[in-house]
C-alpha positions in Angstrom: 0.0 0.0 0.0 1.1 3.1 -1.0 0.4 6.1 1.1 1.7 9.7 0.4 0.9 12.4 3.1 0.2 16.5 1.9 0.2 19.5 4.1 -1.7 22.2 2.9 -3.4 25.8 5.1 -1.5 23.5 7.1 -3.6 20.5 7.7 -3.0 17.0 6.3 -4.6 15.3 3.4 -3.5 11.3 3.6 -4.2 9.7 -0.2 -3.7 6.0 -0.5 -3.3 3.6 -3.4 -5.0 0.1 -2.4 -2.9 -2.5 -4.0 -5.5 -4.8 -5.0 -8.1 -2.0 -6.3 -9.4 -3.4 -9.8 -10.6 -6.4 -7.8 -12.3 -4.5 -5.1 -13.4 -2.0 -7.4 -15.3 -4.7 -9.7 -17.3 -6.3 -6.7 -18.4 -2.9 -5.5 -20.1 -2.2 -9.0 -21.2 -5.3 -9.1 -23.3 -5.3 -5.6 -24.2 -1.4 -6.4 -25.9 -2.1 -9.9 -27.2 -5.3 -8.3 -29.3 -3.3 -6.0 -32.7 -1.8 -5.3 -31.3 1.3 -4.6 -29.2 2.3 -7.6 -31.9 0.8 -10.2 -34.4 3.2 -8.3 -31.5 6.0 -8.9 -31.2 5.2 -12.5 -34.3 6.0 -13.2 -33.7 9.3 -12.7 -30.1 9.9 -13.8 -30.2 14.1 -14.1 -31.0 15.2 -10.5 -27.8 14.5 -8.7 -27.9 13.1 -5.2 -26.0 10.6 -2.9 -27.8 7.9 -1.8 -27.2 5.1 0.5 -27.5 0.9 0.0 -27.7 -1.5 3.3 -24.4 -2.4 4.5 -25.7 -6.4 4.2 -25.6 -5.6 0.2 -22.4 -4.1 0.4 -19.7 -6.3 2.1 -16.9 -5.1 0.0 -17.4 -1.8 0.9 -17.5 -2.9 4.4 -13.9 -3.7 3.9 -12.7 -0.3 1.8 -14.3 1.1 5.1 -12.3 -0.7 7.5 -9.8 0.0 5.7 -9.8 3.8 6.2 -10.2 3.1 10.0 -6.7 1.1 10.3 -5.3 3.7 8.1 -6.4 6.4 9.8 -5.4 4.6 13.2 -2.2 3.8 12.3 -1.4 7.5 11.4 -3.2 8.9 13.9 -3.1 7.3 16.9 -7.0 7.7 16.9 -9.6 4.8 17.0 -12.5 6.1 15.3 -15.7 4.3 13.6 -17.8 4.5 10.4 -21.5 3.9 11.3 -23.6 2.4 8.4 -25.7 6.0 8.3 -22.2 7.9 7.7 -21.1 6.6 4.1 -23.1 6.9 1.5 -22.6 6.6 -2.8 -21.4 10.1 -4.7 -22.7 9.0 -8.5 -22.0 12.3 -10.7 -23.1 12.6 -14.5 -22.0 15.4 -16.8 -22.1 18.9 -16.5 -22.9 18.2 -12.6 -21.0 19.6 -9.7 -20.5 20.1 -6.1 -20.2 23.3 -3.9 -18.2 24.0 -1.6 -19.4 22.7 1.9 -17.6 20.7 5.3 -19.1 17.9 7.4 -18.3 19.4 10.4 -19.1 19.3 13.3 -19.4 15.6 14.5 -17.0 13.9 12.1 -13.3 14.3 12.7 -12.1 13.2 9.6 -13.8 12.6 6.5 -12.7 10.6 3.1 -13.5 9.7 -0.3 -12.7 6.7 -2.4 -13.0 6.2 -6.0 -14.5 3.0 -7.5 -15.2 4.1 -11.0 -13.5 7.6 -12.4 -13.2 8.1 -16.1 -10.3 10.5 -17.6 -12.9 14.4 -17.1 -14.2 13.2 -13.9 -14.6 16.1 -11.6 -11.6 16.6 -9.3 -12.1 17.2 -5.6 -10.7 21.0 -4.5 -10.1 22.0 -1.3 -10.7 25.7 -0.2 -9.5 27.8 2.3 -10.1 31.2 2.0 -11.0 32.7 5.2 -8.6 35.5 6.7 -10.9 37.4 8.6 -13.5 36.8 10.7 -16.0 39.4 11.7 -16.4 40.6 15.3 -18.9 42.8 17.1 -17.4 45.8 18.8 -18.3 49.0 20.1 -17.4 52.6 19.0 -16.1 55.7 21.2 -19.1 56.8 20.1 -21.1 54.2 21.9 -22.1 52.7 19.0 -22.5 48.7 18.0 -20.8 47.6 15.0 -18.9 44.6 13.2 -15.4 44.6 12.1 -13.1 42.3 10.5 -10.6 40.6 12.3 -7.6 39.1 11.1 -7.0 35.6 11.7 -4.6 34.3 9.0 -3.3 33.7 5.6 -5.2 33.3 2.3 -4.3 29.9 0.9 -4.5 28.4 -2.4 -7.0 26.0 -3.8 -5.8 22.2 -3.9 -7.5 20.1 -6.3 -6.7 16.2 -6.4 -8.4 14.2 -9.6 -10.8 11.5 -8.9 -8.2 8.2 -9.5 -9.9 4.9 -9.4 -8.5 3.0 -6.4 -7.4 6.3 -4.6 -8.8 7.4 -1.2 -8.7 10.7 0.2 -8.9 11.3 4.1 -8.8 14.9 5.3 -9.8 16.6 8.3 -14.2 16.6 8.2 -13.7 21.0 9.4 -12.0 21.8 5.8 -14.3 22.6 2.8 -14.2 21.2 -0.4 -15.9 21.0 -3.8 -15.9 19.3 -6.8 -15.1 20.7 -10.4 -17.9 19.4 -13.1 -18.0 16.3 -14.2 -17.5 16.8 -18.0 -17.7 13.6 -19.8 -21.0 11.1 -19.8 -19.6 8.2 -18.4 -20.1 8.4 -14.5 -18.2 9.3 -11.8 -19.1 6.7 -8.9 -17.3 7.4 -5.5 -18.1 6.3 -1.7 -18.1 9.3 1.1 -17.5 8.2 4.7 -17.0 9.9 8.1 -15.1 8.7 10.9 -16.2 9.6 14.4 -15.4 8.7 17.6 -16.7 5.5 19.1 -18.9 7.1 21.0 -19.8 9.9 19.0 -24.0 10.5 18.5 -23.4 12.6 15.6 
Protein backbone atom coordinates (compact mmCIF):
# COMPACT_ATOMS: atom_id res chain seq x y z
CA UNK A 1 0.00 0.00 0.00
CA UNK A 2 1.13 3.07 -1.00
CA UNK A 3 0.36 6.14 1.08
CA UNK A 4 1.65 9.72 0.40
CA UNK A 5 0.89 12.40 3.11
CA UNK A 6 0.19 16.52 1.91
CA UNK A 7 0.23 19.55 4.12
CA UNK A 8 -1.72 22.15 2.89
CA UNK A 9 -3.41 25.77 5.10
CA UNK A 10 -1.46 23.54 7.14
CA UNK A 11 -3.59 20.48 7.65
CA UNK A 12 -3.03 16.96 6.26
CA UNK A 13 -4.63 15.26 3.43
CA UNK A 14 -3.47 11.33 3.56
CA UNK A 15 -4.18 9.71 -0.16
CA UNK A 16 -3.73 5.99 -0.51
CA UNK A 17 -3.33 3.60 -3.39
CA UNK A 18 -4.99 0.15 -2.39
CA UNK A 19 -2.89 -2.50 -4.05
CA UNK A 20 -5.54 -4.75 -4.99
CA UNK A 21 -8.14 -1.99 -6.30
CA UNK A 22 -9.43 -3.39 -9.82
CA UNK A 23 -10.56 -6.41 -7.78
CA UNK A 24 -12.34 -4.50 -5.08
CA UNK A 25 -13.44 -1.98 -7.39
CA UNK A 26 -15.33 -4.74 -9.74
CA UNK A 27 -17.31 -6.35 -6.68
CA UNK A 28 -18.37 -2.90 -5.49
CA UNK A 29 -20.10 -2.22 -8.97
CA UNK A 30 -21.23 -5.34 -9.11
CA UNK A 31 -23.26 -5.25 -5.63
CA UNK A 32 -24.15 -1.44 -6.39
CA UNK A 33 -25.85 -2.09 -9.86
CA UNK A 34 -27.18 -5.26 -8.35
CA UNK A 35 -29.28 -3.34 -6.04
CA UNK A 36 -32.72 -1.84 -5.35
CA UNK A 37 -31.26 1.32 -4.57
CA UNK A 38 -29.22 2.28 -7.64
CA UNK A 39 -31.86 0.83 -10.18
CA UNK A 40 -34.39 3.19 -8.26
CA UNK A 41 -31.52 6.02 -8.90
CA UNK A 42 -31.23 5.22 -12.49
CA UNK A 43 -34.25 6.04 -13.21
CA UNK A 44 -33.74 9.32 -12.72
CA UNK A 45 -30.15 9.92 -13.76
CA UNK A 46 -30.23 14.14 -14.14
CA UNK A 47 -31.00 15.23 -10.46
CA UNK A 48 -27.82 14.46 -8.68
CA UNK A 49 -27.87 13.08 -5.17
CA UNK A 50 -26.04 10.61 -2.93
CA UNK A 51 -27.77 7.89 -1.78
CA UNK A 52 -27.20 5.09 0.52
CA UNK A 53 -27.47 0.87 0.02
CA UNK A 54 -27.74 -1.49 3.30
CA UNK A 55 -24.45 -2.43 4.45
CA UNK A 56 -25.74 -6.36 4.21
CA UNK A 57 -25.64 -5.65 0.16
CA UNK A 58 -22.44 -4.12 0.37
CA UNK A 59 -19.68 -6.26 2.11
CA UNK A 60 -16.94 -5.08 -0.04
CA UNK A 61 -17.40 -1.83 0.90
CA UNK A 62 -17.54 -2.87 4.36
CA UNK A 63 -13.86 -3.69 3.92
CA UNK A 64 -12.73 -0.35 1.77
CA UNK A 65 -14.34 1.11 5.11
CA UNK A 66 -12.30 -0.74 7.53
CA UNK A 67 -9.78 0.00 5.73
CA UNK A 68 -9.82 3.80 6.18
CA UNK A 69 -10.20 3.15 9.96
CA UNK A 70 -6.73 1.11 10.32
CA UNK A 71 -5.28 3.66 8.09
CA UNK A 72 -6.45 6.43 9.76
CA UNK A 73 -5.44 4.56 13.18
CA UNK A 74 -2.20 3.84 12.28
CA UNK A 75 -1.37 7.48 11.40
CA UNK A 76 -3.22 8.91 13.85
CA UNK A 77 -3.12 7.26 16.95
CA UNK A 78 -6.98 7.71 16.86
CA UNK A 79 -9.60 4.84 17.01
CA UNK A 80 -12.48 6.12 15.30
CA UNK A 81 -15.68 4.34 13.64
CA UNK A 82 -17.82 4.49 10.41
CA UNK A 83 -21.54 3.92 11.29
CA UNK A 84 -23.60 2.37 8.38
CA UNK A 85 -25.74 6.03 8.31
CA UNK A 86 -22.19 7.95 7.72
CA UNK A 87 -21.14 6.61 4.12
CA UNK A 88 -23.11 6.93 1.46
CA UNK A 89 -22.64 6.57 -2.76
CA UNK A 90 -21.41 10.07 -4.67
CA UNK A 91 -22.69 8.97 -8.48
CA UNK A 92 -22.00 12.32 -10.70
CA UNK A 93 -23.11 12.57 -14.47
CA UNK A 94 -21.99 15.43 -16.84
CA UNK A 95 -22.13 18.90 -16.51
CA UNK A 96 -22.92 18.20 -12.61
CA UNK A 97 -20.98 19.58 -9.67
CA UNK A 98 -20.48 20.11 -6.13
CA UNK A 99 -20.20 23.26 -3.87
CA UNK A 100 -18.19 24.00 -1.56
CA UNK A 101 -19.36 22.69 1.87
CA UNK A 102 -17.60 20.69 5.32
CA UNK A 103 -19.14 17.88 7.44
CA UNK A 104 -18.26 19.38 10.37
CA UNK A 105 -19.10 19.26 13.31
CA UNK A 106 -19.38 15.64 14.54
CA UNK A 107 -16.99 13.89 12.14
CA UNK A 108 -13.26 14.25 12.72
CA UNK A 109 -12.06 13.16 9.57
CA UNK A 110 -13.75 12.59 6.50
CA UNK A 111 -12.67 10.60 3.07
CA UNK A 112 -13.54 9.70 -0.34
CA UNK A 113 -12.75 6.74 -2.41
CA UNK A 114 -13.05 6.22 -6.02
CA UNK A 115 -14.53 2.96 -7.55
CA UNK A 116 -15.20 4.13 -11.04
CA UNK A 117 -13.45 7.59 -12.37
CA UNK A 118 -13.23 8.07 -16.08
CA UNK A 119 -10.30 10.53 -17.63
CA UNK A 120 -12.87 14.38 -17.13
CA UNK A 121 -14.21 13.24 -13.91
CA UNK A 122 -14.57 16.11 -11.55
CA UNK A 123 -11.61 16.56 -9.27
CA UNK A 124 -12.09 17.19 -5.59
CA UNK A 125 -10.75 21.03 -4.52
CA UNK A 126 -10.09 21.98 -1.29
CA UNK A 127 -10.66 25.68 -0.20
CA UNK A 128 -9.51 27.78 2.33
CA UNK A 129 -10.14 31.24 1.95
CA UNK A 130 -10.96 32.75 5.19
CA UNK A 131 -8.57 35.53 6.68
CA UNK A 132 -10.88 37.35 8.56
CA UNK A 133 -13.50 36.75 10.71
CA UNK A 134 -15.99 39.38 11.71
CA UNK A 135 -16.45 40.64 15.34
CA UNK A 136 -18.89 42.77 17.12
CA UNK A 137 -17.37 45.85 18.80
CA UNK A 138 -18.28 49.03 20.15
CA UNK A 139 -17.38 52.57 18.99
CA UNK A 140 -16.15 55.66 21.16
CA UNK A 141 -19.14 56.77 20.14
CA UNK A 142 -21.09 54.21 21.93
CA UNK A 143 -22.11 52.74 18.98
CA UNK A 144 -22.45 48.68 18.05
CA UNK A 145 -20.79 47.56 14.97
CA UNK A 146 -18.86 44.60 13.19
CA UNK A 147 -15.45 44.65 12.07
CA UNK A 148 -13.15 42.25 10.49
CA UNK A 149 -10.59 40.62 12.28
CA UNK A 150 -7.63 39.06 11.07
CA UNK A 151 -6.96 35.61 11.71
CA UNK A 152 -4.59 34.28 9.01
CA UNK A 153 -3.33 33.67 5.59
CA UNK A 154 -5.23 33.34 2.27
CA UNK A 155 -4.28 29.93 0.92
CA UNK A 156 -4.48 28.37 -2.40
CA UNK A 157 -7.01 25.99 -3.84
CA UNK A 158 -5.78 22.25 -3.86
CA UNK A 159 -7.50 20.11 -6.26
CA UNK A 160 -6.75 16.19 -6.38
CA UNK A 161 -8.42 14.21 -9.58
CA UNK A 162 -10.77 11.48 -8.91
CA UNK A 163 -8.16 8.24 -9.48
CA UNK A 164 -9.93 4.88 -9.45
CA UNK A 165 -8.54 3.02 -6.40
CA UNK A 166 -7.43 6.33 -4.59
CA UNK A 167 -8.81 7.37 -1.18
CA UNK A 168 -8.74 10.68 0.23
CA UNK A 169 -8.94 11.34 4.10
CA UNK A 170 -8.81 14.87 5.32
CA UNK A 171 -9.80 16.57 8.25
CA UNK A 172 -14.15 16.64 8.18
CA UNK A 173 -13.75 20.97 9.36
CA UNK A 174 -12.04 21.77 5.76
CA UNK A 175 -14.27 22.60 2.84
CA UNK A 176 -14.15 21.20 -0.35
CA UNK A 177 -15.86 21.02 -3.80
CA UNK A 178 -15.92 19.27 -6.82
CA UNK A 179 -15.08 20.73 -10.37
CA UNK A 180 -17.94 19.45 -13.12
CA UNK A 181 -17.97 16.28 -14.16
CA UNK A 182 -17.46 16.80 -18.02
CA UNK A 183 -17.71 13.60 -19.79
CA UNK A 184 -21.04 11.13 -19.84
CA UNK A 185 -19.65 8.23 -18.41
CA UNK A 186 -20.12 8.41 -14.48
CA UNK A 187 -18.21 9.25 -11.80
CA UNK A 188 -19.10 6.66 -8.85
CA UNK A 189 -17.26 7.38 -5.46
CA UNK A 190 -18.09 6.27 -1.73
CA UNK A 191 -18.10 9.33 1.07
CA UNK A 192 -17.52 8.17 4.71
CA UNK A 193 -17.04 9.94 8.14
CA UNK A 194 -15.11 8.67 10.90
CA UNK A 195 -16.16 9.58 14.42
CA UNK A 196 -15.42 8.70 17.65
CA UNK A 197 -16.75 5.49 19.12
CA UNK A 198 -18.95 7.12 20.97
CA UNK A 199 -19.84 9.91 18.97
CA UNK A 200 -24.03 10.54 18.47
CA UNK A 201 -23.41 12.64 15.59
Amino acid sequence: MDIQRDSIFPIEVFQIALHNSDEINNNILTQLYASVEYKEYSKNKLTYKNFSVPATKMNTVQYVLMRATSIIKSLTKQTLKIDDNNWWFNIMQAGQLIKAHNHSPGPVWSGVYYVKAPAGSGKICFTHSRTHIKEPTILPSGKKTNYYKYIGQHYPDKSYPATEGTMLIYPSWVDHKVSMHCVPESRIAISFNLTYPFSIL
